[in-house]
C-alpha positions as CSV (number, residue, x, y, z in Angstrom):
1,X,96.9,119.5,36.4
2,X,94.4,116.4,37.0
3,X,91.7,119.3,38.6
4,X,92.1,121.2,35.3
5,X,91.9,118.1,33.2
6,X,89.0,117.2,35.0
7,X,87.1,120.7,35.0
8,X,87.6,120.4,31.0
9,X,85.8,116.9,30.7
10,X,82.9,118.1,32.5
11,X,82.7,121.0,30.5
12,X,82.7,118.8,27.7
13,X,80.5,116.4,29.4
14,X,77.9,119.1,29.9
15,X,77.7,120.2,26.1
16,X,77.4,116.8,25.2
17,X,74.1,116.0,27.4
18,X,72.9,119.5,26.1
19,X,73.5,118.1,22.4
20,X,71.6,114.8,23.5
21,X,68.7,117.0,24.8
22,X,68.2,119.1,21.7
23,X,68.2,116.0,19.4
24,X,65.7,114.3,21.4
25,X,63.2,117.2,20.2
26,X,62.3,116.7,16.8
27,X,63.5,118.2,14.8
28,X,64.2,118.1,10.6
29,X,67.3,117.0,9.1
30,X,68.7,119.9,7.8
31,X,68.2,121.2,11.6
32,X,69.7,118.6,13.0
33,X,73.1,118.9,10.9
34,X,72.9,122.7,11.6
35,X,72.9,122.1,15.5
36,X,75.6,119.2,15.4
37,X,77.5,121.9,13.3
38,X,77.3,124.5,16.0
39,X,78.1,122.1,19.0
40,X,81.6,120.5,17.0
41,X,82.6,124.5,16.9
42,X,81.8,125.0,20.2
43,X,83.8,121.7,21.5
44,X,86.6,122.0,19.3
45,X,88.8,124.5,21.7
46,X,88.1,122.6,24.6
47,X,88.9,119.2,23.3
48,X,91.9,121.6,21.7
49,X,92.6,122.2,25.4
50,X,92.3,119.3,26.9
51,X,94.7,117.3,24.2
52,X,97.6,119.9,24.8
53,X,97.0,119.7,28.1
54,X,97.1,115.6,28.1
55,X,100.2,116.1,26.3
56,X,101.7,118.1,29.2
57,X,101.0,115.6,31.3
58,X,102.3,112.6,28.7
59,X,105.7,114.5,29.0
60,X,106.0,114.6,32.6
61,X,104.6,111.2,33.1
62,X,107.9,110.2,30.8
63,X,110.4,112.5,33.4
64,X,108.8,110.8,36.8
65,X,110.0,107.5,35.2
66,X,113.8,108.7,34.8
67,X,114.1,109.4,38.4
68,X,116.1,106.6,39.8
69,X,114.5,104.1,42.4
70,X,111.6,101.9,42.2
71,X,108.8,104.4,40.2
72,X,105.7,102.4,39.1
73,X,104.9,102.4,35.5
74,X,101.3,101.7,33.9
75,X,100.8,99.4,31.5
76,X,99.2,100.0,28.1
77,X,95.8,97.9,29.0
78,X,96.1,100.0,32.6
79,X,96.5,103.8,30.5
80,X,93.9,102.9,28.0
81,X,91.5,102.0,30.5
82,X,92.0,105.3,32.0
83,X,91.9,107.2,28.5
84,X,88.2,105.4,28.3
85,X,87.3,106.7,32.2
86,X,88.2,109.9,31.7
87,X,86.3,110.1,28.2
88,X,82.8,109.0,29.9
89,X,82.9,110.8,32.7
90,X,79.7,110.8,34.9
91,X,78.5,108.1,32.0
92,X,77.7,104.5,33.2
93,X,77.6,103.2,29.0
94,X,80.3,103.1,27.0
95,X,77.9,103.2,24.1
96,X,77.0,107.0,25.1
97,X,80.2,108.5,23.9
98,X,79.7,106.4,20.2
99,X,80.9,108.5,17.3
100,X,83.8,110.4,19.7
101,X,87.2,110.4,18.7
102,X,89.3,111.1,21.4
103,X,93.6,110.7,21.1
104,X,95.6,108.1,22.7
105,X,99.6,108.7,22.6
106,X,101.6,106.5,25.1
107,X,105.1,107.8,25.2
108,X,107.8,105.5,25.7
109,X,111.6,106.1,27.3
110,X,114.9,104.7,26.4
111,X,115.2,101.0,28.2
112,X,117.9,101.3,31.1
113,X,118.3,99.6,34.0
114,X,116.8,102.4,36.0
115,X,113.4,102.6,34.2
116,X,112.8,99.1,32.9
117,X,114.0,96.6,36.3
118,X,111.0,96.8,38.7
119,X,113.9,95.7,41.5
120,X,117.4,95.0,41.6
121,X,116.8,91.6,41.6
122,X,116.7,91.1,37.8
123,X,120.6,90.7,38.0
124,X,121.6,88.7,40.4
125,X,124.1,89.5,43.1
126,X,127.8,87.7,42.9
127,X,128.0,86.7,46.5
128,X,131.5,85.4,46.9
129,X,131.6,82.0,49.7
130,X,132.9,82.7,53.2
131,X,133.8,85.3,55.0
132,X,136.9,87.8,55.3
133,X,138.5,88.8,57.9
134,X,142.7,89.5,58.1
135,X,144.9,87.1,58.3
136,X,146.0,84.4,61.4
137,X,149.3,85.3,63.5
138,X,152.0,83.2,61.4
139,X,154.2,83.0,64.4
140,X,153.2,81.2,67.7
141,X,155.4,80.9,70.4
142,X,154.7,77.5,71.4
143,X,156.2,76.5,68.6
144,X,159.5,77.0,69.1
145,X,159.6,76.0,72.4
146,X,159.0,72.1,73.6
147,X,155.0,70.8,73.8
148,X,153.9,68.1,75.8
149,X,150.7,66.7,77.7
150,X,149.7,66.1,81.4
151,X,147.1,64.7,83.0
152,X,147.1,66.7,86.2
153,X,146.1,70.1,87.4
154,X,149.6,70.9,88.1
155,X,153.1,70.1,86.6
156,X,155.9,70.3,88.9
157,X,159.2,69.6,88.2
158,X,163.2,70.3,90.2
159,X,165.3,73.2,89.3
160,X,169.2,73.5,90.6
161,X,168.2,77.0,92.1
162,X,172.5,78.0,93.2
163,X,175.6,75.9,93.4
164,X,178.3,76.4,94.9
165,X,181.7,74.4,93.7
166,X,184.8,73.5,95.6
167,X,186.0,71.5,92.5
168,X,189.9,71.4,92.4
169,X,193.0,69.1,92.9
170,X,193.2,66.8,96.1
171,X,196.8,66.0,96.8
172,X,197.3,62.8,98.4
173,X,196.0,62.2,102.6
174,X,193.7,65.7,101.6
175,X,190.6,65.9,102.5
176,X,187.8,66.0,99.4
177,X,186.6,69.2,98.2
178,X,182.8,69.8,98.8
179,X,180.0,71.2,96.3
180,X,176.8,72.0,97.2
181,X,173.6,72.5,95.3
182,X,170.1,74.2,96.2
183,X,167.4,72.6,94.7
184,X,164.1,73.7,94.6
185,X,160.8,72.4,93.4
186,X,158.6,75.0,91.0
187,X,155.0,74.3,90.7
188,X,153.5,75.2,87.3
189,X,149.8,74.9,87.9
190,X,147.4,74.2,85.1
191,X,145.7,77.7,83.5
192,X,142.2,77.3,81.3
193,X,142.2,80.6,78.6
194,X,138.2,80.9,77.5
195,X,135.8,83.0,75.3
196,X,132.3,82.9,73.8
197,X,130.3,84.2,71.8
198,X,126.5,84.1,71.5
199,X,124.5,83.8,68.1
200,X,121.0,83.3,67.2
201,X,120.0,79.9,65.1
202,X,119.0,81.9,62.3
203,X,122.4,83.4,61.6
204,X,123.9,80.0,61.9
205,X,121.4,78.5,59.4
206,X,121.3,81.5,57.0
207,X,124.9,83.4,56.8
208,X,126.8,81.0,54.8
209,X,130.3,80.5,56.1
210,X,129.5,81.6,59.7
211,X,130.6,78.5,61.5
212,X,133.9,77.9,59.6
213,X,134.4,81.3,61.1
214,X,133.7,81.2,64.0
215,X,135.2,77.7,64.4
216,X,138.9,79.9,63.1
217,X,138.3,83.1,64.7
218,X,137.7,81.5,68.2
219,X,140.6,79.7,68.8
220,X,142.8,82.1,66.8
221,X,142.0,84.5,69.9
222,X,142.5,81.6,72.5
223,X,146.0,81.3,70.8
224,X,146.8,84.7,71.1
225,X,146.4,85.1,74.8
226,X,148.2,81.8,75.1
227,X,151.6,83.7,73.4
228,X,151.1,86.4,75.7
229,X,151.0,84.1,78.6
230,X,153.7,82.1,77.9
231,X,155.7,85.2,77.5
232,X,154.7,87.6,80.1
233,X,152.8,85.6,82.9
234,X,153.8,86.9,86.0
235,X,154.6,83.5,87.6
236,X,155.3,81.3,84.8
237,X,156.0,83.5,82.1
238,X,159.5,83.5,80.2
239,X,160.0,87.1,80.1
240,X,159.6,87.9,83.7
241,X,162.2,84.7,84.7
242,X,164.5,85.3,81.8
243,X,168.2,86.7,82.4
244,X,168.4,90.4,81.8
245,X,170.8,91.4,79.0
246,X,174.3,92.6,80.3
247,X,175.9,94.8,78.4
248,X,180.0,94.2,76.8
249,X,179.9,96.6,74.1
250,X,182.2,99.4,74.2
251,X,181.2,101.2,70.8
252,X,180.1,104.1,69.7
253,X,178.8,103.1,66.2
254,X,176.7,100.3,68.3
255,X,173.4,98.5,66.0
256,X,170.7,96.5,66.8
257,X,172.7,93.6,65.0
258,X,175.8,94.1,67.9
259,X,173.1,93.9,70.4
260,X,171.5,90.6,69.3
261,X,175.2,89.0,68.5
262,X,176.1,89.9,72.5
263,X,172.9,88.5,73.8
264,X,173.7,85.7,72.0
265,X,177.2,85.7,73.5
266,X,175.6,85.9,76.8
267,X,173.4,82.7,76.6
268,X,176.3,80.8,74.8
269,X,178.7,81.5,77.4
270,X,175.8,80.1,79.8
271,X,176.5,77.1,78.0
272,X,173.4,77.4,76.3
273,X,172.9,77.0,72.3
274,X,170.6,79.3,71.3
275,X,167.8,78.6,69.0
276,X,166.1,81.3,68.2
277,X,165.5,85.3,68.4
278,X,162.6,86.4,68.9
279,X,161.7,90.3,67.8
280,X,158.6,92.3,66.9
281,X,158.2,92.7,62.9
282,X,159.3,96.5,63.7
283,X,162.5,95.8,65.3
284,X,163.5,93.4,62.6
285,X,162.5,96.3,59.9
286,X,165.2,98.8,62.0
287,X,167.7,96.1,62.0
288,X,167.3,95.2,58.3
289,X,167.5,98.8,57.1
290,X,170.4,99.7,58.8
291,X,172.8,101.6,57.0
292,X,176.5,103.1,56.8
293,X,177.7,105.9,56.2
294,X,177.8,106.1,53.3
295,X,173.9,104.9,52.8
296,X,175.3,101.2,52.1
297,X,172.9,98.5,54.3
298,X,175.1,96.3,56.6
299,X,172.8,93.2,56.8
300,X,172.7,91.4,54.0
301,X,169.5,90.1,54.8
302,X,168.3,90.2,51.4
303,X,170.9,87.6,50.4
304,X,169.3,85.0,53.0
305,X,167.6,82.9,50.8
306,X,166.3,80.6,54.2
307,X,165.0,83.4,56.6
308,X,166.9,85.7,58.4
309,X,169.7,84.7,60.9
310,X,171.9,86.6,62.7
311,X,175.0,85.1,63.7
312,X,173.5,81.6,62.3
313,X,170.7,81.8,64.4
314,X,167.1,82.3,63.0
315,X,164.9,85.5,63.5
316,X,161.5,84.7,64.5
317,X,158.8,88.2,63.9
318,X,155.7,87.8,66.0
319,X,153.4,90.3,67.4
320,X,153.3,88.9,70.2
321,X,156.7,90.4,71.1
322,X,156.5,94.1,72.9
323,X,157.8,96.5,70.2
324,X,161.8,97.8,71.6
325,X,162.7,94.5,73.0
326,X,164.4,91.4,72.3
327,X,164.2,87.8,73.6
328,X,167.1,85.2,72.5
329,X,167.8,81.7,73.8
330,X,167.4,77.6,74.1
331,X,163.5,77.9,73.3
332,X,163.6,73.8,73.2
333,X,165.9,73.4,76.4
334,X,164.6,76.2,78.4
335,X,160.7,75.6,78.0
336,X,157.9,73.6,77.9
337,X,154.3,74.2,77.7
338,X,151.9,71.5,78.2
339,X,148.1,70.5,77.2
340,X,145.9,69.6,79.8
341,X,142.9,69.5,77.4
342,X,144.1,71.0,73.8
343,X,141.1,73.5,72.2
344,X,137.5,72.5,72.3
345,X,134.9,74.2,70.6
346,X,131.4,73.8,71.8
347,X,128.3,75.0,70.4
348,X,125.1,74.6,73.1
349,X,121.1,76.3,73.2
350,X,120.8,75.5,77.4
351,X,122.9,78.7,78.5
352,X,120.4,80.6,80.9
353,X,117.7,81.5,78.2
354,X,119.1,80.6,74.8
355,X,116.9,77.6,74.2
356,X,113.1,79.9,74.5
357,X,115.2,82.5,72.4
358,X,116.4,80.7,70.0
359,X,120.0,81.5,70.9
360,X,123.1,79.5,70.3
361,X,126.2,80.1,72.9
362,X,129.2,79.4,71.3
363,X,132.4,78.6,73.1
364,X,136.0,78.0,73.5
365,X,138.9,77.3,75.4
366,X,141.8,75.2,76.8
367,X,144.0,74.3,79.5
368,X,148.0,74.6,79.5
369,X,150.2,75.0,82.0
370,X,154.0,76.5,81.4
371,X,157.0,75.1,82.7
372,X,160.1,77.5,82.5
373,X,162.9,74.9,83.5
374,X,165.9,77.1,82.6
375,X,165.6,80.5,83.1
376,X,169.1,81.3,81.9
377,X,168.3,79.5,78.5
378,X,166.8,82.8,77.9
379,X,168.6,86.4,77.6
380,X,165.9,89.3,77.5
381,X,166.4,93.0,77.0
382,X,165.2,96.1,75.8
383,X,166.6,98.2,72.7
384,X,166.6,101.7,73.8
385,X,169.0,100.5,77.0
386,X,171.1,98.2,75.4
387,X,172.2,100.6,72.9
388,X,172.5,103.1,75.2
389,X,174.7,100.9,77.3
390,X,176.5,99.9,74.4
391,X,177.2,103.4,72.7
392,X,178.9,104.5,76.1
């Protein structure tokens, strides 16, 4: 379109100069008017031309700015200019085209965001503060069971281990009646639970919010591994040292709730009172819907305007319990976990390279060690067997 255009202007361009050479020879008035006559015929299809074709151009000129993105538009001082460029030609004088007329139409669009922002700028974004992430565990096991401090790598402590009794009625002259206890010392040596991250200084300095996070997310993953230890440590966890539910039940129509009311049984008779039960949020879902048969729900948990207790005793959901199983028990009595240095976050630029990168190592961790004192405080089973055991 633009070659075209431009092969019309020089066409015109050409019959001009051949006007200006004619009128140089003299000639008489009347001649004059005769020959300017002849030349305006002879210009007027091409300039016909060359405005339908400007108009063609106009039009599509007015589509290109409707497509979305960032289209650069002329302004009115930039399209005239051109107008006057095109309208000289090879001509170096404005005043050589005095006496043209040539037509100027800018054609405007409809003002939308698309075609009038030069960026997305113009509106400013709504950047909320912080940042998101999903929620903390509620639920930590250390809560429920007894916290302390030490100042030592190692916290060791005296368990009765067996006993055996002889305790009974001495008639006079007899001869005493002898116990015996095995005592044992347990060693609970200190653990240290660690992460880290590594960031650059400009993300500290420029994502706003990024150190509150990362002073939450950190220890919220220190704290999770410190419920799994507590619970399932091979050596000092409660789980593996926990009495193993025996079954009493002799019913057919056996539920989750007879389950947890026998394991209860089991630690009371132990001479234990029992604090807590500890289940995974889907366990205490199954044991919540259960139903008759007649479609009626047994526990009234939605009655329980404090939590929900079975057989007085509160039900603690955390993830950190294995889905299928079931932990009851003295948490206070039966365990203690203790800080040898409570969480510490530390931000430092002299790990290996940081400082000539500009990198910041962030890091966490802590120190507890996790004294099971009474192992049968604690009455641990598994779903599946108990109510198979139960049912038979």
């Amino acid at each position: 379109m633009k070659a075209l255009l431009d092969k019309i202007g020089n066409s015109i361009d050409e019959k001009l100069k051949k006007a200006t050479e004619s009128l140089a020879v003299k000639l008489t008035e009347d001649e004059k008017k005769a020959l300017m006559t002849s030349f305006k015929k002879e210009l007027e299809p091409e300039m016909a031309k060359y405005i339908k074709m400007q108009e063609q151009l106009d039009a599509l000129d007015v589509k290109m700015q409707r497509i979305p993105g960032k289209v650069l538009v002329k302004t009115f001082s930039e399209e005239l200019a051109d107008k006057i460029k095109e309208a000289l030609g090879d001509k170096k004088d404005i005043r050589q085209i005095k006496g043209h007329a040539f037509e100027f139409e800018r054609k405007l669009d409809d003002m939308t965001e698309a075609n009038s922002f030069a960026s997305t700028i113009v509106v400013p974004v709504d950047q909320r503060p912080g940042i998101v992430y999903d929620p903390l565990r509620r639920n930590r096991i250390r809560d429920i069971i007894s916290s302390g401090t030490t100042s030592s790598n190692m916290v060791t402590f005296i368990r009765e281990n067996a006993i055996t009794s002889n305790t009974d009625i001495t008639t006079e002259g007899a001869e005493y009646k002898q116990e015996d206890f095995d005592l044992i010392r347990v060693d609970a040596a200190v653990l240290k639970l660690t992460n880290y991250i590594i960031v650059s200084e400009e993300m500290l300095e420029d994502v706003q919010g990024l150190t509150s996070y990362i002073m939450a997310r950190l220890p919220e993953k220190i704290k999770n591994k410190e419920d799994l230890e507590i619970l399932t440590h091979a050596t000092y966890g409660i789980l593996p040292l926990a009495t193993a539910y025996v079954d009493t039940l002799a019913d057919s129509k056996v539920q989750r709730i007879d389950v947890l009311v026998a394991a209860l049984t089991q630690a009371k008779v132990a001479e234990y009172t029992p604090t807590a039960i500890l289940l995974n949020p889907a366990d205490a879902k199954l044991m919540k819907l259960t139903k008759d048969d007649n479609g009626q729900y047994i526990f009234p948990w939605v009655f329980m305007s404090n939590g929900v207790v079975v057989d007085s005793i509160p039900v603690i959901e955390s993830t950190a319990m294995t889905s299928g199983s079931f932990l009851v028990g003295d948490f206070k009595l039966g365990a203690q976990i203790f800080d040898r240095r409570q969480m510490a976050i530390e931000f430092s630029n002299t790990n290996e390279d940081n400082f000539v990168k500009g990198m910041v190592t962030v890091r966490g961790s802590e120190r507890i060690a996790i004294a099971v004192y009474r192992p049968n405080a604690f009455v641990y089973g598994t779903f599946a067997s108990a109510l198979a055991k139960g049912s038979a």
